[in-house]
C-alpha positions in Angstrom: 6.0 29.4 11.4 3.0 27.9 10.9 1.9 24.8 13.7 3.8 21.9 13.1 1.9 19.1 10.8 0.5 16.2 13.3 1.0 12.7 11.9 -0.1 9.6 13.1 2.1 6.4 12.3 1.4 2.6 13.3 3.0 1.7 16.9 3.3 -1.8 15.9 2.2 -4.7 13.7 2.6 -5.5 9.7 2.1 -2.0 8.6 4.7 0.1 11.2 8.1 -1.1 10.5 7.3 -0.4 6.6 5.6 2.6 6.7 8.6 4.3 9.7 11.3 3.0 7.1 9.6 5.2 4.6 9.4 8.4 6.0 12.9 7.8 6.8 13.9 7.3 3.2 11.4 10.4 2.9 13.9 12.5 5.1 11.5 12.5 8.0 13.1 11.9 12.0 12.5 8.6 12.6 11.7 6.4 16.2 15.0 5.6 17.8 13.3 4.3 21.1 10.4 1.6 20.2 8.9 2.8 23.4 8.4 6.5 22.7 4.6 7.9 21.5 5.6 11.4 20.1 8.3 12.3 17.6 8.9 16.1 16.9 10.8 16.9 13.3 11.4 20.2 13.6 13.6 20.6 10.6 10.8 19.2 8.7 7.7 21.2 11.1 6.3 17.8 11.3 5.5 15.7 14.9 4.8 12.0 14.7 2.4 10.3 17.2 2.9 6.2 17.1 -0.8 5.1 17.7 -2.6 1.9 17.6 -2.9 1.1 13.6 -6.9 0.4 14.3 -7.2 4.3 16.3 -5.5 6.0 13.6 -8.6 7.1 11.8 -10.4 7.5 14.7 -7.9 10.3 15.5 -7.5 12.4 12.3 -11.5 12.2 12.0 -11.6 14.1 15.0 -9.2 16.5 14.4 -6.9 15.7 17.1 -4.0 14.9 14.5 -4.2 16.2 10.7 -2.8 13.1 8.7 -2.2 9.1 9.6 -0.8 6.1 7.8 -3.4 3.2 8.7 -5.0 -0.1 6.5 -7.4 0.6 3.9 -9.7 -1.9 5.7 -9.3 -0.1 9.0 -10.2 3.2 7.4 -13.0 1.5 5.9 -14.0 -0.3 9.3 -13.9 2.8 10.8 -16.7 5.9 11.0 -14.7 8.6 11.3 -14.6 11.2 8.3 -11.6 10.7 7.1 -10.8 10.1 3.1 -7.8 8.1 1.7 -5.3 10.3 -0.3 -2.7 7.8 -1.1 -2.5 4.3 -1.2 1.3 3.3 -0.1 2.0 0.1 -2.3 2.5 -2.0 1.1 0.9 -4.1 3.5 -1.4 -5.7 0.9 -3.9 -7.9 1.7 -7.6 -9.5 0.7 -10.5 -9.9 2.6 -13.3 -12.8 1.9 -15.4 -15.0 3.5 -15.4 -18.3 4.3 -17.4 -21.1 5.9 -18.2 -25.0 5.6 -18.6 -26.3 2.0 -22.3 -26.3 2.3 -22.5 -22.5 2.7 -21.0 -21.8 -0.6 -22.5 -18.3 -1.6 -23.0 -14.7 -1.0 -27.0 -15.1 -0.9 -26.6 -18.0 1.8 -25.1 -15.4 4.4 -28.8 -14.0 4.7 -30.0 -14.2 8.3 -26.9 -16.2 9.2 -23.5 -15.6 12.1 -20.5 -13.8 10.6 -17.5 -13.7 12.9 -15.2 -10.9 11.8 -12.6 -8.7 13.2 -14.3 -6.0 11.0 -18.2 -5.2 11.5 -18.4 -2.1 9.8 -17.0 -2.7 6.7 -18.5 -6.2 6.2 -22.0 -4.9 7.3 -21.8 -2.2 4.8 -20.5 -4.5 1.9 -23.1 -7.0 2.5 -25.9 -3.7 2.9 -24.8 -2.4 -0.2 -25.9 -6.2 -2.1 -29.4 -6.4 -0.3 -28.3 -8.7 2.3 -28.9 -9.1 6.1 -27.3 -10.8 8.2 -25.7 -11.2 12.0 -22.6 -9.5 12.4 -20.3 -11.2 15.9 -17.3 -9.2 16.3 -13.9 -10.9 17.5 -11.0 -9.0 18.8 -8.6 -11.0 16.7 -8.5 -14.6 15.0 -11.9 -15.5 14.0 -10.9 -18.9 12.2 -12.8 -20.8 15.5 -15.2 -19.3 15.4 -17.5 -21.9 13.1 -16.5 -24.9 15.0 -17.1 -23.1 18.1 -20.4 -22.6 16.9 -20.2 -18.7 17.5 -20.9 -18.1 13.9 -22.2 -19.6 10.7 -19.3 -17.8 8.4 -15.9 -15.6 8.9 -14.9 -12.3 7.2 -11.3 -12.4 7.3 -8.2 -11.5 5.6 -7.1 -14.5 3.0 -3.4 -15.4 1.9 -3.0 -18.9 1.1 -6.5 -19.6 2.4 -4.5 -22.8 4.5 -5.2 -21.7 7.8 -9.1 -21.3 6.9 -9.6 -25.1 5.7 -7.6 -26.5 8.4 -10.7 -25.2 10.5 -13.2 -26.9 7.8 -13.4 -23.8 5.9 -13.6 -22.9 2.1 -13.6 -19.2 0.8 -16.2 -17.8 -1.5 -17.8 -15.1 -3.0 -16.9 -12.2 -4.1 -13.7 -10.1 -2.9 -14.6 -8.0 0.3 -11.8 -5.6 0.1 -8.4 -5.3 -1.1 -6.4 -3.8 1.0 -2.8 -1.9 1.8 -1.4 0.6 3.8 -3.1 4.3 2.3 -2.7 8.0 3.8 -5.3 9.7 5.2 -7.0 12.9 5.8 -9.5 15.0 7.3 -8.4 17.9 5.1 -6.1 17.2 3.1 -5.4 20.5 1.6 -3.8 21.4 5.3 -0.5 22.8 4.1 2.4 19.9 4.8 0.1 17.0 3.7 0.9 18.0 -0.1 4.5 17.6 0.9 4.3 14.6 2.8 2.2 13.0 0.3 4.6 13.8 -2.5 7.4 13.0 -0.6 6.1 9.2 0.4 4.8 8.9 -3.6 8.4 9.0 -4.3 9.7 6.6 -2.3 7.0 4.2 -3.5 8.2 4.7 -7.5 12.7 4.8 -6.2 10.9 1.3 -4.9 9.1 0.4 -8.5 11.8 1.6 -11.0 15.5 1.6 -11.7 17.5 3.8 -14.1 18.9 2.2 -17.2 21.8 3.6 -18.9 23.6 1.8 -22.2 25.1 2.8 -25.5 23.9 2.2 -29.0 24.2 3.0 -32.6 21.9 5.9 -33.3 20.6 3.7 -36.7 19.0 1.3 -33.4 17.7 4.3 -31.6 14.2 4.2 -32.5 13.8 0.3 -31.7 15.7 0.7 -28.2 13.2 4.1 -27.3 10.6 1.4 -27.7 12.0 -1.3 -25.4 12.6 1.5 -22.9 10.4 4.5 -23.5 10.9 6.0 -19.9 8.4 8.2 -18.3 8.0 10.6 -20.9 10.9 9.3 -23.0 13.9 8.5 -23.0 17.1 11.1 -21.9 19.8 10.7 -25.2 23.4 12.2 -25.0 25.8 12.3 -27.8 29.0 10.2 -27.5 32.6 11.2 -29.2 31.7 8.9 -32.4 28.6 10.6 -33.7 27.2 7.6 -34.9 26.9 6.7 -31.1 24.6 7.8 -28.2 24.5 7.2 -24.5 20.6 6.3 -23.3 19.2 6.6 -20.1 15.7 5.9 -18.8 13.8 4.8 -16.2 12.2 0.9 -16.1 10.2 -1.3 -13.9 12.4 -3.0 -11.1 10.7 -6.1 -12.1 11.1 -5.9 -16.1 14.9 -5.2 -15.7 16.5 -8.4 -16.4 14.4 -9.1 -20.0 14.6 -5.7 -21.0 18.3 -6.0 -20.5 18.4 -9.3 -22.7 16.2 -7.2 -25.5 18.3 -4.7 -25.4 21.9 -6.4 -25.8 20.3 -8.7 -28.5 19.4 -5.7 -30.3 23.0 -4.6 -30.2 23.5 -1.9 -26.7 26.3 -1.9 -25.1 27.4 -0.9 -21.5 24.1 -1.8 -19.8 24.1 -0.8 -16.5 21.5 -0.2 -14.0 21.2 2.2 -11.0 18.7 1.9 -8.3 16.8 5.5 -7.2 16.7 6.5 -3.9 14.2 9.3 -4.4 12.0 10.3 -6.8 9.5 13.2 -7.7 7.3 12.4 -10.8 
């Protein structure tokens, strides 16, 4: 048996509860104790290591661990050579700047302070458009950092934006980065990533899509394949009456309800809807 794959998973924060929960759902061993670092699978020959989300790249770019579930911006904040293989559909989230009304553009940063929590990547964007400017690095909230006169500007991660103005701040300029949970690799032709990476994929699309089953008239068959076309297409059955057939396909979680109203006012029957627990597409 070949070495057991080596996986690094966030110990904590927005991204580890979500991303454990899914490699349960992906039959992986999941952490029963908070507390412990290393997780061996050895049904699956995988062993997880829980690891600081921002060390994860850090990690797999040196080889110490082959694979790692970490933020798009710290993979992108980080100088380890490591490439994303898989974004995860979680843990969204949008990086801009901000600063007083009268700094209002992406030229004004030139020569100024920017307080981030992430130098790299903001040097680098700001590099990449011609522009120079003073990078101060915070371990954490940089929204005080303007009025504390550390910095001229922040680089930070925007929601609402509320937080920002209630420290006199407004956002502008382009989008920095925009951000989720992603997979990543060293190698990723190692052999388990494949099946890890498959395996995660699939609980992302059980998590986008239902399955739709209903009966209809075969005369309305060609209208309802529209309304539901499915992957590739629709799956059709025959029913006792032969002017009858039982549908079934697969449809976006958050189209369901109006795709159920289309297809009862077209005249199907039986509608029901099953959620998937796994999926391989």
């Amino acid at each position: 048996m070949t070495a057991p794959l080596r996986v690094a998973v966030p110990n904590k924060g927005t991204l580890s509860e979500t991303a454990v929960a899914m490699l349960v759902e992906a039959g992986y061993v999941g952490r029963r104790d908070t507390r412990a670092l290393t997780v061996p699978d050895a049904r699956n020959n995988v062993e997880f290591f829980y690891l600081r989300p921002k060390d994860i790249a850090t990690y797999v770019g040196s080889g110490a661990l082959d694979v790692g579930i970490t933020g798009r911006d710290l993979l992108r904040d980080s100088p380890a050579s490591v490439s994303e293989i898989e974004a995860l559909g979680f843990g969204a989230s949008t990086f801009r700047f901000a600063a007083p009304a009268s700094l209002n553009t992406l030229e004004g940063l030139a020569g100024k302070r920017i307080a981030t929590s992430y130098p790299v990547l903001v040097e680098s964007f700001l590099a990449e458009r011609g522009i120079s400017s003073d990078i101060v690095t915070l371990d954490g909230a940089v929204e005080s950092a303007v009025q504390l006169g550390v910095a001229d500007a922040v680089a930070d991660v925007v929601s609402t934006g509320a937080t920002l103005r209630a420290q006199g701040l407004e956002v502008f300029g382009p989008v920095i980065l925009e951000s989720e949970a992603v997979l990543i690799a060293a190698d990723s032709s190692r052999e388990g990533i494949e099946t890890l990476r498959r395996r995660l994929h699939g609980v992302w699309v059980a998590k986008q899509f239902v399955l739709m089953d209903y009966d209809l008239p075969v005369s309305l068959l060609e209208k309802a394949s529209a309304i539901t076309p499915g992957l590739e297409s629709p799956t059709v059955s025959p029913l006792r009456d032969p002017e009858w057939v039982a549908v079934r396909a697969m449809v976006p979680r958050h189209d369901v309800n109006s795709v159920m109203d289309d297809l009862y006012a077209l005249g199907a029957k039986a509608i029901l809807v099953s959620a998937i627990h796994a999926a391989r597409i």
